[in-house]
Predicted model as a PDB file, atoms N, CA, C, CB and O in Angstrom, pLDDT in the B-factor column:
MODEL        1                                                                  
ATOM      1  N   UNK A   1     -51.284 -83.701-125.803  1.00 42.00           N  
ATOM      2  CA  UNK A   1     -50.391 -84.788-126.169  1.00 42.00           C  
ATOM      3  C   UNK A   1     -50.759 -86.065-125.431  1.00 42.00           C  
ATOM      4  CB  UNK A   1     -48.943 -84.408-125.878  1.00 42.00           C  
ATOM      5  O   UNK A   1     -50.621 -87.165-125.965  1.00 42.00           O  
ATOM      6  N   UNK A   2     -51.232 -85.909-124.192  1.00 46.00           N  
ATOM      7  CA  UNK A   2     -51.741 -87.122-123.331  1.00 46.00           C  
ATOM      8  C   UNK A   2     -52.836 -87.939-123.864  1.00 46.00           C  
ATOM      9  CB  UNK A   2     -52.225 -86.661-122.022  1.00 46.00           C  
ATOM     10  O   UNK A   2     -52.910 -89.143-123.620  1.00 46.00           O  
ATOM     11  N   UNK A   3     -53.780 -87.246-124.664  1.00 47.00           N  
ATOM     12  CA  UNK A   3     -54.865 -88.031-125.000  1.00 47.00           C  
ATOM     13  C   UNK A   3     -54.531 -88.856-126.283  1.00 47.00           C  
ATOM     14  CB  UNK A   3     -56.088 -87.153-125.171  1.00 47.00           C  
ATOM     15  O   UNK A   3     -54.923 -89.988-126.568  1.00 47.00           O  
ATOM     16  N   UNK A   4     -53.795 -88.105-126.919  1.00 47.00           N  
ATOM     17  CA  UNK A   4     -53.147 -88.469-128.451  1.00 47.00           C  
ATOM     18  C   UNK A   4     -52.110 -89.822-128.220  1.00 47.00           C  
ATOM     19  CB  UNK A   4     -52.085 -86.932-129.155  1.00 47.00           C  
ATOM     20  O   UNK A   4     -51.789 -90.621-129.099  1.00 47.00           O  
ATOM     21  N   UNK A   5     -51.637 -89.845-126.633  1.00 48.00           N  
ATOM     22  CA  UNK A   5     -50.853 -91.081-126.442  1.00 48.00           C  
ATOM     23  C   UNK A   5     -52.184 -92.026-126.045  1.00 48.00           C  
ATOM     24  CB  UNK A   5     -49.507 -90.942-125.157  1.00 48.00           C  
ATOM     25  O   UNK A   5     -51.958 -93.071-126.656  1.00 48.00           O  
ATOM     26  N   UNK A   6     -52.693 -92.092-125.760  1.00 53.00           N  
ATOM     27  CA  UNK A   6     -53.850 -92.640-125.098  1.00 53.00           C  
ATOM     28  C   UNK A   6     -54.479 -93.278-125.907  1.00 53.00           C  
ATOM     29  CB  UNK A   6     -54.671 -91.820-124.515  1.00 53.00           C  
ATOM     30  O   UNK A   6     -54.891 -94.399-125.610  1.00 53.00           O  
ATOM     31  N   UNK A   7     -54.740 -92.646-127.296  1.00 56.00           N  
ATOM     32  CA  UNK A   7     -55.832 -93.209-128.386  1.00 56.00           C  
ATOM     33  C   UNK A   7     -54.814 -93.935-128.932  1.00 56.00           C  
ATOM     34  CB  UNK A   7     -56.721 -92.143-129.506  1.00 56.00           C  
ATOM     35  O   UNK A   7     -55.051 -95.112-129.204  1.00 56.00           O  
ATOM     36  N   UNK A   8     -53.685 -93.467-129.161  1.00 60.00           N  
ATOM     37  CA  UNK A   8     -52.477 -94.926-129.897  1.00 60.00           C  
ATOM     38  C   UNK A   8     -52.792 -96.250-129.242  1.00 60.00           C  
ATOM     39  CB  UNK A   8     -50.495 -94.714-129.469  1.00 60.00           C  
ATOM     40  O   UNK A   8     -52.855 -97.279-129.915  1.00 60.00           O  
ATOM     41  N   UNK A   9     -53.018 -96.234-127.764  1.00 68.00           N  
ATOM     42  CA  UNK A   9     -53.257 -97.408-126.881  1.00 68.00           C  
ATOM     43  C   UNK A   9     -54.239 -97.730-126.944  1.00 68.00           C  
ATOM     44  CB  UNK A   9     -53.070 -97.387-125.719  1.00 68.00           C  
ATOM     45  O   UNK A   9     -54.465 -98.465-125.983  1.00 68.00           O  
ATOM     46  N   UNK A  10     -55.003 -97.630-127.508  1.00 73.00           N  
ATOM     47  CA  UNK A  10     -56.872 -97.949-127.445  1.00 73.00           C  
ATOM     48  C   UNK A  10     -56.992 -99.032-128.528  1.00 73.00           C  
ATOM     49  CB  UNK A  10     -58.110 -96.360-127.980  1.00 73.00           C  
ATOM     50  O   UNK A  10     -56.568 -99.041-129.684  1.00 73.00           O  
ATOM     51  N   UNK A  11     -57.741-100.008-127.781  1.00 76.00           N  
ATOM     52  CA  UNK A  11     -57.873-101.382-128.524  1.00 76.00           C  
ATOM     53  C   UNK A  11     -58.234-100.918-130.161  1.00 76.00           C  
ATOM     54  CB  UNK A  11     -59.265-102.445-127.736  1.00 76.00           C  
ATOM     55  O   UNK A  11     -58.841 -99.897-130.487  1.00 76.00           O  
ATOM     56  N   UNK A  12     -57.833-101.676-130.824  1.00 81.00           N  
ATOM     57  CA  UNK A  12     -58.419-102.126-132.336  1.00 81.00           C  
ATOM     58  C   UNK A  12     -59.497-102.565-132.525  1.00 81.00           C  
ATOM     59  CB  UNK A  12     -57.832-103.029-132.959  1.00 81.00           C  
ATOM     60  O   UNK A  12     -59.941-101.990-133.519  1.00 81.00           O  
ATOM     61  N   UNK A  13     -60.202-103.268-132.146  1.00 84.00           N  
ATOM     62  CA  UNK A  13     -61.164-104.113-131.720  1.00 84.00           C  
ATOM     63  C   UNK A  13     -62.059-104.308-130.821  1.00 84.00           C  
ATOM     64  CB  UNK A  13     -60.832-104.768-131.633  1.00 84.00           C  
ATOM     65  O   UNK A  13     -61.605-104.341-129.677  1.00 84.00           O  
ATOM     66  N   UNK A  14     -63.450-104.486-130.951  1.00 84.00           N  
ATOM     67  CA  UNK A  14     -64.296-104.804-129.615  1.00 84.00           C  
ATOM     68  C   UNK A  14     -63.703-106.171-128.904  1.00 84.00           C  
ATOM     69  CB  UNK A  14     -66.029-105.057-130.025  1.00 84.00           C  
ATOM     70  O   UNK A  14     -63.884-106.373-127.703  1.00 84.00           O  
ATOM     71  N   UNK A  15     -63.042-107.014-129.674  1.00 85.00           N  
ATOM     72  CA  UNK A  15     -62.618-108.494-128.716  1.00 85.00           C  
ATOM     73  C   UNK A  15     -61.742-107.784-127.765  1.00 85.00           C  
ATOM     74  CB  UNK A  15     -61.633-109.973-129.617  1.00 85.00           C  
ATOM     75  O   UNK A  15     -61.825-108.107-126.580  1.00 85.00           O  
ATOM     76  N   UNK A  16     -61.036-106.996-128.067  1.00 82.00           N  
ATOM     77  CA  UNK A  16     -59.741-106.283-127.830  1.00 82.00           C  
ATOM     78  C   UNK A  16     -59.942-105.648-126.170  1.00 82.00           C  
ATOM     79  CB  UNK A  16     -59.498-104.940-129.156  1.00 82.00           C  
ATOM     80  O   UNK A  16     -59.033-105.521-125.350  1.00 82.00           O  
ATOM     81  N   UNK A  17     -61.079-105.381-126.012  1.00 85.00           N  
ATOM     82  CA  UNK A  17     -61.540-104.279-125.386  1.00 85.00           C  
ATOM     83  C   UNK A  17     -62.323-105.255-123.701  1.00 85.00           C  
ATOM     84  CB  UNK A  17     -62.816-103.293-126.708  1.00 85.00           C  
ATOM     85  O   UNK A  17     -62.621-106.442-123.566  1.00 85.00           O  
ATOM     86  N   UNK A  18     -62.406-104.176-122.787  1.00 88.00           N  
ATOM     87  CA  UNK A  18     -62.640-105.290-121.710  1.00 88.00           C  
ATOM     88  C   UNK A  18     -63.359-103.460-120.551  1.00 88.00           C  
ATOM     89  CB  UNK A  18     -60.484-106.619-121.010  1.00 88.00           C  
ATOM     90  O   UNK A  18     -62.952-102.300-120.486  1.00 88.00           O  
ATOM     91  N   UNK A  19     -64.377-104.131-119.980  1.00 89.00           N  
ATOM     92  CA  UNK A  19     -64.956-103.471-118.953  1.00 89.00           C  
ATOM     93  C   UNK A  19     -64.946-103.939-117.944  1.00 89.00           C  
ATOM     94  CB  UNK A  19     -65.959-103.189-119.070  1.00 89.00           C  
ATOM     95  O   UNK A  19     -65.192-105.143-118.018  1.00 89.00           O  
ATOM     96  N   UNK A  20     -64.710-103.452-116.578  1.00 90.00           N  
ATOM     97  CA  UNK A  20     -65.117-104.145-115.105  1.00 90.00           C  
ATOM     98  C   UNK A  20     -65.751-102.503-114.494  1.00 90.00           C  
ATOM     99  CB  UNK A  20     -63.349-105.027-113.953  1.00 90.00           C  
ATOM    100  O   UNK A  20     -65.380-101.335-114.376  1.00 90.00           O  
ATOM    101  N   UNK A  21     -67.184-103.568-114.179  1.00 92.00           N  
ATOM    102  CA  UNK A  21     -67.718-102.923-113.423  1.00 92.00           C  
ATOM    103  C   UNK A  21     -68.202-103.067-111.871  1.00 92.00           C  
ATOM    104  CB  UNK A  21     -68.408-102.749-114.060  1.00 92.00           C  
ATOM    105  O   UNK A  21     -69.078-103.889-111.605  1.00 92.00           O  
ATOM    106  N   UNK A  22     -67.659-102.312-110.918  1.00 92.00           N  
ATOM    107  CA  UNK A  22     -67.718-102.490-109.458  1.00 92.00           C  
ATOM    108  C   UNK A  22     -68.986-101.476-108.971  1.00 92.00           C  
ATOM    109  CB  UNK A  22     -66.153-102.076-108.726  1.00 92.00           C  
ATOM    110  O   UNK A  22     -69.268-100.294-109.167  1.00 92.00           O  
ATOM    111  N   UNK A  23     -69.404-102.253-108.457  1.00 93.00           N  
ATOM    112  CA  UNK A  23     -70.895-101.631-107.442  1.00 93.00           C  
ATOM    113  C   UNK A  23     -70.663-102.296-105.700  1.00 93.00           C  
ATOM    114  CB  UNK A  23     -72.893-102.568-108.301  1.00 93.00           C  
ATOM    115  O   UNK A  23     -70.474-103.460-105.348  1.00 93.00           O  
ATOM    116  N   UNK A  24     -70.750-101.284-105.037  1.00 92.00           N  
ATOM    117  CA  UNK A  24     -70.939-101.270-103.626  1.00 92.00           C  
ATOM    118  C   UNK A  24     -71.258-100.566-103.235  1.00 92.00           C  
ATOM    119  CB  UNK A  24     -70.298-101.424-102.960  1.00 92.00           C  
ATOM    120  O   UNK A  24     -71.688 -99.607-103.876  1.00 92.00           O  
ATOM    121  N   UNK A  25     -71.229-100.644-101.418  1.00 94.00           N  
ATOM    122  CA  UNK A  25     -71.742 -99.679-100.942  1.00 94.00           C  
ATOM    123  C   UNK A  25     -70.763 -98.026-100.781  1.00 94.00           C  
ATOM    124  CB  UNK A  25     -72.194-100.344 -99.713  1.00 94.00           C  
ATOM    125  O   UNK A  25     -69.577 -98.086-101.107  1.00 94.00           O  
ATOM    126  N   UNK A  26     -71.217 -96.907-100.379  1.00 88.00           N  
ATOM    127  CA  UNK A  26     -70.085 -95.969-100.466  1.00 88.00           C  
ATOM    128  C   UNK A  26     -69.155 -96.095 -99.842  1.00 88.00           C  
ATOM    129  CB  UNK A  26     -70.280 -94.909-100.260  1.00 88.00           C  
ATOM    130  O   UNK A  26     -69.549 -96.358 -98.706  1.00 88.00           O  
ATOM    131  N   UNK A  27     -67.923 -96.070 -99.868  1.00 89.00           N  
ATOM    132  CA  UNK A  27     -67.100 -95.777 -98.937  1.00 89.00           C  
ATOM    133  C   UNK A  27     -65.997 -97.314 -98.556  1.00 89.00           C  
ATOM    134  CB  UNK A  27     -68.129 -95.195 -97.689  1.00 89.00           C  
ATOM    135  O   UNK A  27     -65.011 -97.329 -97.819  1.00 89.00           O  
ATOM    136  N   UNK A  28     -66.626 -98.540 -99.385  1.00 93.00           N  
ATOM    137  CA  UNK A  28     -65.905 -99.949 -99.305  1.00 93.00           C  
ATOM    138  C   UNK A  28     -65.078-100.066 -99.972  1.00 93.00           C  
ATOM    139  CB  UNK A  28     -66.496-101.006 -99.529  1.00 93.00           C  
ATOM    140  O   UNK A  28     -64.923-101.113-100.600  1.00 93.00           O  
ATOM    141  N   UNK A  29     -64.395 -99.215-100.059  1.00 93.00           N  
ATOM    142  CA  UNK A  29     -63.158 -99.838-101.182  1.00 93.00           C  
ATOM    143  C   UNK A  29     -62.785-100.372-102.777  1.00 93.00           C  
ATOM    144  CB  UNK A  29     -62.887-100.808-100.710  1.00 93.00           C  
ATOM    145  O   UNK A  29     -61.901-101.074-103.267  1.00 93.00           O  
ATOM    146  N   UNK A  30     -64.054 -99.576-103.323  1.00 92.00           N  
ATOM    147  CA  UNK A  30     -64.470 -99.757-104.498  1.00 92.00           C  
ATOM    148  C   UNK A  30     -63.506 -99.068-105.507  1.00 92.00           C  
ATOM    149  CB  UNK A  30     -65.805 -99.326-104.555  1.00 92.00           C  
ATOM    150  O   UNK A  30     -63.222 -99.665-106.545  1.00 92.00           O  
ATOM    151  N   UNK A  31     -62.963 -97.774-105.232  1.00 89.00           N  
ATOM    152  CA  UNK A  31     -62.108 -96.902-106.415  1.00 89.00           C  
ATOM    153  C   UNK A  31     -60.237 -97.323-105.696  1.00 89.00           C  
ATOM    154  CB  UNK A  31     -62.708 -94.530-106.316  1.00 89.00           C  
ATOM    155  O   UNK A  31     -59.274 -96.954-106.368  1.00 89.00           O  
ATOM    156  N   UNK A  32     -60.023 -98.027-104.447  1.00 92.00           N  
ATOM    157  CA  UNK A  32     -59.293 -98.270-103.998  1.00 92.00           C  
ATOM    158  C   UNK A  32     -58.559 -99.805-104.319  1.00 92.00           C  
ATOM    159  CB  UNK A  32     -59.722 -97.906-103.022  1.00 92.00           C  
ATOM    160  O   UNK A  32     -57.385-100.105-104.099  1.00 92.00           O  
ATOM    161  N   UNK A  33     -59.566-100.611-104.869  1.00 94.00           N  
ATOM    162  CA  UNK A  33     -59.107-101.820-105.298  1.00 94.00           C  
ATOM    163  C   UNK A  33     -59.013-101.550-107.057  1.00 94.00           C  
ATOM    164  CB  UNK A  33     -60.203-103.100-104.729  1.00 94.00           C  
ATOM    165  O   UNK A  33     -58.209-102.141-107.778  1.00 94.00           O  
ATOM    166  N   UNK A  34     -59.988-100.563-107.524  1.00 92.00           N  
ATOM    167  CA  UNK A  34     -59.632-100.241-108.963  1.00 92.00           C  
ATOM    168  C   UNK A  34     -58.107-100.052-109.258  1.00 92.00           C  
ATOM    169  CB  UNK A  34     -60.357 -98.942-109.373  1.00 92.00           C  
ATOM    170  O   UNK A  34     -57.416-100.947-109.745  1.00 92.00           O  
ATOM    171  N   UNK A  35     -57.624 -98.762-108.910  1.00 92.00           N  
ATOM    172  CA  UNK A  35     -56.736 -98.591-108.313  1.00 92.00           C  
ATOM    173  C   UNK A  35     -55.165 -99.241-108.557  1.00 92.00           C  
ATOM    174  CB  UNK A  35     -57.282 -98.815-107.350  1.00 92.00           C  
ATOM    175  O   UNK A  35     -54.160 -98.925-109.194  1.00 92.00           O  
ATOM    176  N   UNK A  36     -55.673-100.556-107.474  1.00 95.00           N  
ATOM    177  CA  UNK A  36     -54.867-101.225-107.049  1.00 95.00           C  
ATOM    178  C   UNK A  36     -54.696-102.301-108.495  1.00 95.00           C  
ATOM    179  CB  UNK A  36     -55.332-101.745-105.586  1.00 95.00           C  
ATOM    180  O   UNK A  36     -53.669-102.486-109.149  1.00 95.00           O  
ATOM    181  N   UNK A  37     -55.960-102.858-108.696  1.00 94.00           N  
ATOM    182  CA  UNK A  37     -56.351-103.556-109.972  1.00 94.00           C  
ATOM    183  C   UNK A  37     -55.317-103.210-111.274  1.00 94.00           C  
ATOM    184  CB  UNK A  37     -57.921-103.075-110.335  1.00 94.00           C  
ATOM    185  O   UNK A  37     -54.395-103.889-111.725  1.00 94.00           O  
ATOM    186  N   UNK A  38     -55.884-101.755-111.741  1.00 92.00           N  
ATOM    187  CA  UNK A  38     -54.979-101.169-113.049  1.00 92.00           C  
ATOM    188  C   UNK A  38     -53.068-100.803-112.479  1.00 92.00           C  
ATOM    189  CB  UNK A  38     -55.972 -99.276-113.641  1.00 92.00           C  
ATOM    190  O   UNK A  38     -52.266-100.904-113.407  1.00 92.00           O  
ATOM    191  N   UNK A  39     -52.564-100.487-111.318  1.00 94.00           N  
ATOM    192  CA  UNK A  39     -51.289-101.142-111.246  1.00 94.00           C  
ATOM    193  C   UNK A  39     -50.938-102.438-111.051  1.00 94.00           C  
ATOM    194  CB  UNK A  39     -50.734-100.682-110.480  1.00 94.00           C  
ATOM    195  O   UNK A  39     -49.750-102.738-111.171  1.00 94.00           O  
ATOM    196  N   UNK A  40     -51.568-103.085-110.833  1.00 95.00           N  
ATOM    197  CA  UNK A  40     -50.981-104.685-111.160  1.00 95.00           C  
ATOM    198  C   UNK A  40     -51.197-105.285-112.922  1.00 95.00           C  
ATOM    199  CB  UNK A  40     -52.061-105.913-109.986  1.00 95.00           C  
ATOM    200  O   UNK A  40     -50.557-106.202-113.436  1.00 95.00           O  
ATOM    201  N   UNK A  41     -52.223-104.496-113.547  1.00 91.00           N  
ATOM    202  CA  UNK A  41     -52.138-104.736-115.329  1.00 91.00           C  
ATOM    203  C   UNK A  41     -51.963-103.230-115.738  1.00 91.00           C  
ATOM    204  CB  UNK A  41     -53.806-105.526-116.220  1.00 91.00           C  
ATOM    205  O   UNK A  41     -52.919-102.454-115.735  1.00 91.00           O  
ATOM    206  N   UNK A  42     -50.767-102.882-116.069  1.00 88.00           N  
ATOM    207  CA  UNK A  42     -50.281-101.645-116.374  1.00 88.00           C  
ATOM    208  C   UNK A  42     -50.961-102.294-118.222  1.00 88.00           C  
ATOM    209  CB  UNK A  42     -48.190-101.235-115.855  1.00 88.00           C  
ATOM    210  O   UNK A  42     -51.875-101.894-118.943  1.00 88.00           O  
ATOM    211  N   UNK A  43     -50.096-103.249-118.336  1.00 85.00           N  
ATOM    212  CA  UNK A  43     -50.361-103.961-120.293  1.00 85.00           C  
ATOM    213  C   UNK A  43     -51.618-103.746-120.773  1.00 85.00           C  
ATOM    214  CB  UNK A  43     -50.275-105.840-120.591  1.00 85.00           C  
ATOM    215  O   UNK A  43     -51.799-103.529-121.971  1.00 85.00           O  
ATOM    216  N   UNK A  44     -53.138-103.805-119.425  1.00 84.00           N  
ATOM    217  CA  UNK A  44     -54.156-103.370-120.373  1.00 84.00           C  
ATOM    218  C   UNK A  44     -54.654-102.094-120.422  1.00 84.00           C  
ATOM    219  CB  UNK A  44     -55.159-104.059-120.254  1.00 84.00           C  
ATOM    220  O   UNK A  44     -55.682-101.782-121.023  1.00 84.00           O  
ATOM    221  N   UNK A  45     -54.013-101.416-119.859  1.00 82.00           N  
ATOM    222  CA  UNK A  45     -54.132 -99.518-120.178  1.00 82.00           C  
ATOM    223  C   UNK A  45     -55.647 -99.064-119.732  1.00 82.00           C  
ATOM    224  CB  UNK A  45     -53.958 -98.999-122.244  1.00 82.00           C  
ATOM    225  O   UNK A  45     -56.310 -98.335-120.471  1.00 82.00           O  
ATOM    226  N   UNK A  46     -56.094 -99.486-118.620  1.00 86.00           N  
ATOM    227  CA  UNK A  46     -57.481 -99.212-118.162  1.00 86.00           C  
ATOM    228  C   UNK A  46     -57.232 -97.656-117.674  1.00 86.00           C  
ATOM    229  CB  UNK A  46     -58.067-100.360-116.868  1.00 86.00           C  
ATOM    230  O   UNK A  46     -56.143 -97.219-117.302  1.00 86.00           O  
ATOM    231  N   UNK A  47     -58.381 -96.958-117.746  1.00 85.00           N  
ATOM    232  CA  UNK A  47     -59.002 -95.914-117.527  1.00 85.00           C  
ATOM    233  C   UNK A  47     -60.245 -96.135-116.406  1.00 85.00           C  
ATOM    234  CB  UNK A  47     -59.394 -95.449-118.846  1.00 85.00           C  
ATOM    235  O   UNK A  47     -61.340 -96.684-116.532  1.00 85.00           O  
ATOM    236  N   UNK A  48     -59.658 -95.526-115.352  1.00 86.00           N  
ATOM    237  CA  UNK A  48     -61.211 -95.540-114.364  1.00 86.00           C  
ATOM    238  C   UNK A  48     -61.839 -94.464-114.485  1.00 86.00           C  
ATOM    239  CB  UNK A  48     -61.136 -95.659-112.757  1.00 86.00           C  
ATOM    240  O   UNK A  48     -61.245 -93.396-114.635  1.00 86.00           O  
ATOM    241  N   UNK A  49     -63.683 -94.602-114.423  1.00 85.00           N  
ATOM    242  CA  UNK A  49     -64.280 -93.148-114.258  1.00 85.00           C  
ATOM    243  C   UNK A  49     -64.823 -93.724-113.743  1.00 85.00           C  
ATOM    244  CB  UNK A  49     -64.817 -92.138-115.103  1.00 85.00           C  
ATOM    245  O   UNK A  49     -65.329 -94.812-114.018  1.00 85.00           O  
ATOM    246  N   UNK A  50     -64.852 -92.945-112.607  1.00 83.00           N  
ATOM    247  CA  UNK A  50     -65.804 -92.914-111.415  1.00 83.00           C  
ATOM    248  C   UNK A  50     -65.985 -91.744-110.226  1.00 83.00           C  
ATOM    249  CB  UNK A  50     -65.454 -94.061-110.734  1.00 83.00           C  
ATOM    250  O   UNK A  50     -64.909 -91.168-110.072  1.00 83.00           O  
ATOM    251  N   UNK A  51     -66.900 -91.292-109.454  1.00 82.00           N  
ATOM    252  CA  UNK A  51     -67.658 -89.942-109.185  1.00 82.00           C  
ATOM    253  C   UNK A  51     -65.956 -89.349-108.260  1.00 82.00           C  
ATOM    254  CB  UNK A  51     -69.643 -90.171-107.932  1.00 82.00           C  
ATOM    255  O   UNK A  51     -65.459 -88.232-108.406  1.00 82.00           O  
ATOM    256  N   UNK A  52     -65.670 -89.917-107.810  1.00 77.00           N  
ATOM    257  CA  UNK A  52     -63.966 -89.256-107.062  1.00 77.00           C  
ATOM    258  C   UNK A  52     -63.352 -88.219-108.251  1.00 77.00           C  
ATOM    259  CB  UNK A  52     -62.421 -90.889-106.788  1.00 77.00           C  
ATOM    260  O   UNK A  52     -63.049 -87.050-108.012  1.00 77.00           O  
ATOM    261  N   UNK A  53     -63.207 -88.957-109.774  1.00 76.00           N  
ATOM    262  CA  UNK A  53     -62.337 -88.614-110.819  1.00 76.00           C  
ATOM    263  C   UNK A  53     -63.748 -87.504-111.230  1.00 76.00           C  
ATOM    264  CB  UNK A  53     -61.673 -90.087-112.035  1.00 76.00           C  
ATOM    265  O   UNK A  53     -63.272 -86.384-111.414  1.00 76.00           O  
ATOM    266  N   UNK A  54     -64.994 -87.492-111.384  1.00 77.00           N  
ATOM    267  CA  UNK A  54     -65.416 -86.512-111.396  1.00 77.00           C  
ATOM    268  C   UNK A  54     -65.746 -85.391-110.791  1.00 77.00           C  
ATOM    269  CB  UNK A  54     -65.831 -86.713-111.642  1.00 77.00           C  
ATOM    270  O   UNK A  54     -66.112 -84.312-111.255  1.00 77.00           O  
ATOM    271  N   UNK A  55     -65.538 -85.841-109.430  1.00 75.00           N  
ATOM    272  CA  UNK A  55     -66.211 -84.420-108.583  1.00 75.00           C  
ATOM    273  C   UNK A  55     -64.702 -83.933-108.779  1.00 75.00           C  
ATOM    274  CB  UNK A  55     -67.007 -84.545-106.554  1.00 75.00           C  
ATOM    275  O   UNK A  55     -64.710 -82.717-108.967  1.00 75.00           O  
ATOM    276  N   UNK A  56     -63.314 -84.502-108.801  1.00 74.00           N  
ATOM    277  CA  UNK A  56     -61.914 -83.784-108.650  1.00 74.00           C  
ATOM    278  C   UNK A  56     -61.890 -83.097-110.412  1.00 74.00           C  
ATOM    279  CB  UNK A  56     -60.335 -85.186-108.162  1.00 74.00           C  
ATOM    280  O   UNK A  56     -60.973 -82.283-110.300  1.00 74.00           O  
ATOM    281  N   UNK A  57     -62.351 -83.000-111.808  1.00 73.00           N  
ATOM    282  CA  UNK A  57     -62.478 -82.374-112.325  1.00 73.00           C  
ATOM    283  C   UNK A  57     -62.987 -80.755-112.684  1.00 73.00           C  
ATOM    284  CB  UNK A  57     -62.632 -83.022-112.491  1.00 73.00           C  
ATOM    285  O   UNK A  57     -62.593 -79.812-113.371  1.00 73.00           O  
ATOM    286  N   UNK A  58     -64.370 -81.146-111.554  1.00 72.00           N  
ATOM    287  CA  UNK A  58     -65.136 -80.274-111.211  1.00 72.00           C  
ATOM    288  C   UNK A  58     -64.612 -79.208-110.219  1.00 72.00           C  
ATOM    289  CB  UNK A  58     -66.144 -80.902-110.810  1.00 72.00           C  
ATOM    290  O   UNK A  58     -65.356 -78.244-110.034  1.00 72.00           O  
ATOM    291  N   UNK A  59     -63.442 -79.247-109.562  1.00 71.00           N  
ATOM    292  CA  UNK A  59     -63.170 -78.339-108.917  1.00 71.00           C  
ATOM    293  C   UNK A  59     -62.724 -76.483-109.638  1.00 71.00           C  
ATOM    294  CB  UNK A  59     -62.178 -79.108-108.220  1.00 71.00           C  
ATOM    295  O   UNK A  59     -62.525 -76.045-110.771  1.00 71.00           O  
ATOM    296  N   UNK A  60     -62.733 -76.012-108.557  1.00 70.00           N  
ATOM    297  CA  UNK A  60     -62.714 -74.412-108.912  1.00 70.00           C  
ATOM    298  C   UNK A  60     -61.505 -74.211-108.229  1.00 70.00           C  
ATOM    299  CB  UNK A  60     -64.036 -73.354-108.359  1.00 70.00           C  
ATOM    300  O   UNK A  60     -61.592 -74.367-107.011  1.00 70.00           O  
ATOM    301  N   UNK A  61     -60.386 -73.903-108.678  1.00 65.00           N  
ATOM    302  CA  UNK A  61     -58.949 -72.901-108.364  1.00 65.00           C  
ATOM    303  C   UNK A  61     -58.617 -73.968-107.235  1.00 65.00           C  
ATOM    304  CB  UNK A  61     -59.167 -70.870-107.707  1.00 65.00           C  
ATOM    305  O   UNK A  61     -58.503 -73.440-106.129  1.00 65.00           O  
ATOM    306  N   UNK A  62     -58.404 -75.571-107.254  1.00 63.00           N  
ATOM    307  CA  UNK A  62     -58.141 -76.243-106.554  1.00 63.00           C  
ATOM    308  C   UNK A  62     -58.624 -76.135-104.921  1.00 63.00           C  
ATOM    309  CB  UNK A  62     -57.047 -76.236-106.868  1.00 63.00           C  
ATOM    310  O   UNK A  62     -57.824 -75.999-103.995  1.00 63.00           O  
ATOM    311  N   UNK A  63     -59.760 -76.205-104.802  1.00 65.00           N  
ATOM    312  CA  UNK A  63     -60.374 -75.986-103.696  1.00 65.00           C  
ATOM    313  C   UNK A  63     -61.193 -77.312-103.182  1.00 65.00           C  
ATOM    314  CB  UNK A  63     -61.200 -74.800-103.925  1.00 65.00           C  
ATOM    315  O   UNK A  63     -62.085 -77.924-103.770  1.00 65.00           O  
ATOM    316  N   UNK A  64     -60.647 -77.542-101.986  1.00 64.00           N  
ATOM    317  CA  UNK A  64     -61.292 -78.674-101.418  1.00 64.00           C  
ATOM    318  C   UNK A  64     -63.004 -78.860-102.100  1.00 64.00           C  
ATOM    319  CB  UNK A  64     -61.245 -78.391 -99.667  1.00 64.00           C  
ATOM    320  O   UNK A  64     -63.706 -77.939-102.518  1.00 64.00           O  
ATOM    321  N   UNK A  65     -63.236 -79.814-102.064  1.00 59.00           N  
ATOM    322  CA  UNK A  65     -65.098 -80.428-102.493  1.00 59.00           C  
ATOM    323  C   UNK A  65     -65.809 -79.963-101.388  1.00 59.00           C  
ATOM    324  CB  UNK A  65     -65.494 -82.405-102.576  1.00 59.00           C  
ATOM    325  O   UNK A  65     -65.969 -80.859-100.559  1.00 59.00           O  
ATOM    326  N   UNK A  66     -66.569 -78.280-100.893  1.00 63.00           N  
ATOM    327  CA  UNK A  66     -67.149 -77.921-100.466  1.00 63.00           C  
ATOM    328  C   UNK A  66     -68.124 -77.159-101.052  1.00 63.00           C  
ATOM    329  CB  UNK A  66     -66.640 -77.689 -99.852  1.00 63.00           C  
ATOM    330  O   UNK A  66     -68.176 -75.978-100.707  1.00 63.00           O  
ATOM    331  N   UNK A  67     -68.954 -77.590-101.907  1.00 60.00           N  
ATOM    332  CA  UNK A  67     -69.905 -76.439-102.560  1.00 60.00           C  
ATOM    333  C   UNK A  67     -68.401 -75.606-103.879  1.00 60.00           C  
ATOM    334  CB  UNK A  67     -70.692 -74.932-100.748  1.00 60.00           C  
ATOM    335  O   UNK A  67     -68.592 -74.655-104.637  1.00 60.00           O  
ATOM    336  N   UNK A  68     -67.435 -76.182-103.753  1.00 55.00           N  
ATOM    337  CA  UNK A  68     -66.693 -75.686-104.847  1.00 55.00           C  
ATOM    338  C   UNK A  68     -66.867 -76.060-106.201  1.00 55.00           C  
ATOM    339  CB  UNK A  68     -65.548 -75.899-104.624  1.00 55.00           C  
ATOM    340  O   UNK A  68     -65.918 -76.347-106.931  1.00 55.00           O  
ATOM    341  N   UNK A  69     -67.962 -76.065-106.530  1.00 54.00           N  
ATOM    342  CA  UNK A  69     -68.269 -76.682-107.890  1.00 54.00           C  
ATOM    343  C   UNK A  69     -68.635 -75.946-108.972  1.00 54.00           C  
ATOM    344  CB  UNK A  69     -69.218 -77.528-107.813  1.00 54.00           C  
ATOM    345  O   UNK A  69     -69.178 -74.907-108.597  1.00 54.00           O  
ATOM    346  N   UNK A  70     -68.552 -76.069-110.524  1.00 54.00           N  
ATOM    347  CA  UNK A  70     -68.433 -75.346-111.578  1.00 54.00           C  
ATOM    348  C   UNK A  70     -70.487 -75.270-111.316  1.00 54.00           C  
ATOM    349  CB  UNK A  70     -67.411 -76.220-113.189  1.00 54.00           C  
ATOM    350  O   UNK A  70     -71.186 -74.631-112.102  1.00 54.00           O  
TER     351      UNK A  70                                                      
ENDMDL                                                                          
END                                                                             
């Protein structure tokens, strides 16, 4: 049901549509100002992916990121 709300929200349009892309070094505050970014514009319904949101997919029976990987 989450994704099905999700695609209702998904631009119409390429004008519609908007990317920001952040590069730094590891560990500067890069997924922390994202973050911060998409609660201050709740209206444009951003989606972050980035390696945090993937390695936390990748987990096995909720187990800390130690070699716990699929």
């Amino acid at each position: 049901m989450i994704s099905f709300l999700h695609i209702l929200n998904a631009p119409l349009t390429f004008s519609q549509s908007e990317v920001v892309m952040l590069i730094g070094l590891p560990a500067c505050g890069k997924t922390s100002w994202a973050n911060r970014y998409r609660d201050e514009n709740k209206n444009k319904n951003y989606t972050i992916l980035g390696t945090d949101e993937i390695l936390t997919q990748m987990k096995v029976m909720n187990l800390r990121r130690k070699r716990n990987f699929c």
